[in-house]
N, C-alpha and C positions, 0 to 999 in steps of 0.2 A: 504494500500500500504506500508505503513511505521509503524511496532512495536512499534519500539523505536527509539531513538537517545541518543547516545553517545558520549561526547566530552567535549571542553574544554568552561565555561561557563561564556560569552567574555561581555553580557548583561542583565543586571536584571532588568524590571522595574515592577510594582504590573500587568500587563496586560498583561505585553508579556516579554521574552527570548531572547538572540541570543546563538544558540549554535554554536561554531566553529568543524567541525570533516573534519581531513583534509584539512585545507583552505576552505573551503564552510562553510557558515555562514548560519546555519537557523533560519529562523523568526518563531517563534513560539506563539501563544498564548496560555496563562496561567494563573488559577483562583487565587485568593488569599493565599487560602490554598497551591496549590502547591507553589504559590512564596510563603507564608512564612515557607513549609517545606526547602523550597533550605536551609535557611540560608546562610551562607559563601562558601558553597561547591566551589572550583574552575572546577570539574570537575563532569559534571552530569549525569543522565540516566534517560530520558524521557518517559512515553510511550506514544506514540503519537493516534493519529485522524486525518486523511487528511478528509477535506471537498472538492468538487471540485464542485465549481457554474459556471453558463455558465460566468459568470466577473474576478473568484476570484480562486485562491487555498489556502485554509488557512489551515496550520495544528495548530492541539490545542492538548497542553501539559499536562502530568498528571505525578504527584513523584507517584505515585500508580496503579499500576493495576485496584486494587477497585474503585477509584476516574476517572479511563477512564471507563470502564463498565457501572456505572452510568451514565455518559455524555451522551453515548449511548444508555443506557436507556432512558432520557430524550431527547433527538431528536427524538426520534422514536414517541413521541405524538402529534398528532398532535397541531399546533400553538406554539410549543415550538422551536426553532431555536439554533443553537451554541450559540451565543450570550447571550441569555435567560439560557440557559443552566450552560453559563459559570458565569451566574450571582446568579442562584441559588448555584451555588458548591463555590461560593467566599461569599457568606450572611451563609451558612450552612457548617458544616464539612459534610464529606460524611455517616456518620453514625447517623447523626441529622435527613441527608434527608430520607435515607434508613430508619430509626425510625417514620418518620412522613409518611411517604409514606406504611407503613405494618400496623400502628397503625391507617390510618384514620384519621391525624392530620391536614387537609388540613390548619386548622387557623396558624400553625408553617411555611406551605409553603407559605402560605395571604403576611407573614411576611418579605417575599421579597420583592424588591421594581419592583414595573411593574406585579407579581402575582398578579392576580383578585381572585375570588371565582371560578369563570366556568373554570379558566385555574387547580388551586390546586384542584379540584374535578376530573377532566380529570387526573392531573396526579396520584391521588389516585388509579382512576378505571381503569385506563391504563395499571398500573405498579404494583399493590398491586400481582396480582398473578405471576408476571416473576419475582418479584424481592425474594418471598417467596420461588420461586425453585430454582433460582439461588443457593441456600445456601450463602449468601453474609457476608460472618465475618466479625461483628463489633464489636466494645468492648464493646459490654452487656449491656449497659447504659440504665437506661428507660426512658424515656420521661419526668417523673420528674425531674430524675441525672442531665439529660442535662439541664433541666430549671435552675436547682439550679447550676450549672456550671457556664451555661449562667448568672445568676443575681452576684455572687461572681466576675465574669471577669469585668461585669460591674464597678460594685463597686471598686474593683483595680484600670480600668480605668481612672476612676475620680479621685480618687488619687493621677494619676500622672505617674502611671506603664504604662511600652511599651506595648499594646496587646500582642503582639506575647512572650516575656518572661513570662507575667501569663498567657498565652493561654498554655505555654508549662508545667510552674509551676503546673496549675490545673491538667493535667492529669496524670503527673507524682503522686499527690497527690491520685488522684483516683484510679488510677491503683494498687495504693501501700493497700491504705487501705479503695477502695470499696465505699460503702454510706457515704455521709457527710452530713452535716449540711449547708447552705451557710456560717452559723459564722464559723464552723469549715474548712472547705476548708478557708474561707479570713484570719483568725489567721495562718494555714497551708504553705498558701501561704507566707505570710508575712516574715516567719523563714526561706521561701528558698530564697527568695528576699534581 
């Protein structure tokens, strides 16, 4: 029903939005990754998801195209809901899940909290051939890249660094110059911090 949303971006919390467009305030829900791409934006551009239950209309939020596509991908399996949905794209960047979901990685999807084995198998065998034609562009990364991403963010973390600035840190670093090492991404990171 609703593309997107446009306006001015009145509430931020890690779950949900309000966007103001025109005096009408919508409540929106929102994974992690979108809240931490908003950053500061004061005005934003959502694409959205209306769900509509016989109780409920919730629309759910995506800074991406690709990161709404996928959502809907993953409601479409069965036992998987908005909710679930929105919990997988907030544990996972969207190109983790896309990576684990083409590769047969079901133990990366385990790795959520509330995935079982029978739910990450379903969504493997559900979604491995729609998501292969889609043509779904992600940044190349292989399922190692992402491990070794994933263990250097960690390690930042405990250190004391905000996620979200080495989450941006790291990709910046990858993007620039490709395969790393986890020492080399954490030395990396550390000069841009």
């Amino acid at each position: 029903m609703y593309s997107y949303i446009s306006g001015k971006l009145v509430e931020k919390n890690p779950t949900y939005v309000v966007v103001d467009v025109n005096g009408v305030g919508y409540f929106i829900h929102v994974s992690l990754t979108t809240y931490s791409e908003l950053g500061d934006e004061e005005f934003v551009k959502l694409f959205t998801h209306l769900i509509v239950k016989e109780d409920a209309h919730n629309l759910f939020g995506f800074k991406t195209e690709k990161e709404r596509t996928l959502f809907v991908h993953l409601i479409s399996v069965s036992g998987v809901g908005a909710n679930t949905a929105r919990l997988i794209l907030s544990s996972l960047t969207p190109e983790e899940v896309y990576s684990a979901i083409v590769n047969e990685q079901a133990k990366i999807l385990q790795s959520v909290k509330g995935i079982g084995g029978k739910t990450a198998q379903r969504l493997v065998l559900d979604l491995k051939d729609k998501l292969q034609k889609e043509d779904f562009a992600v940044t190349g990364r292989s399922i190692s890249q992402i491990a070794i991403r994933e263990e250097a963010l960690a390690g930042l973390v405990v250190l004391g660094f905000n996620k979200n600035t080495v989450s941006k840190a790291l990709d910046k670093l990858l993007d620039a110059k490709g395969e790393l090492s986890v020492e080399e991404l954490i030395k990396g990171a550390l000069k841009i911090l």
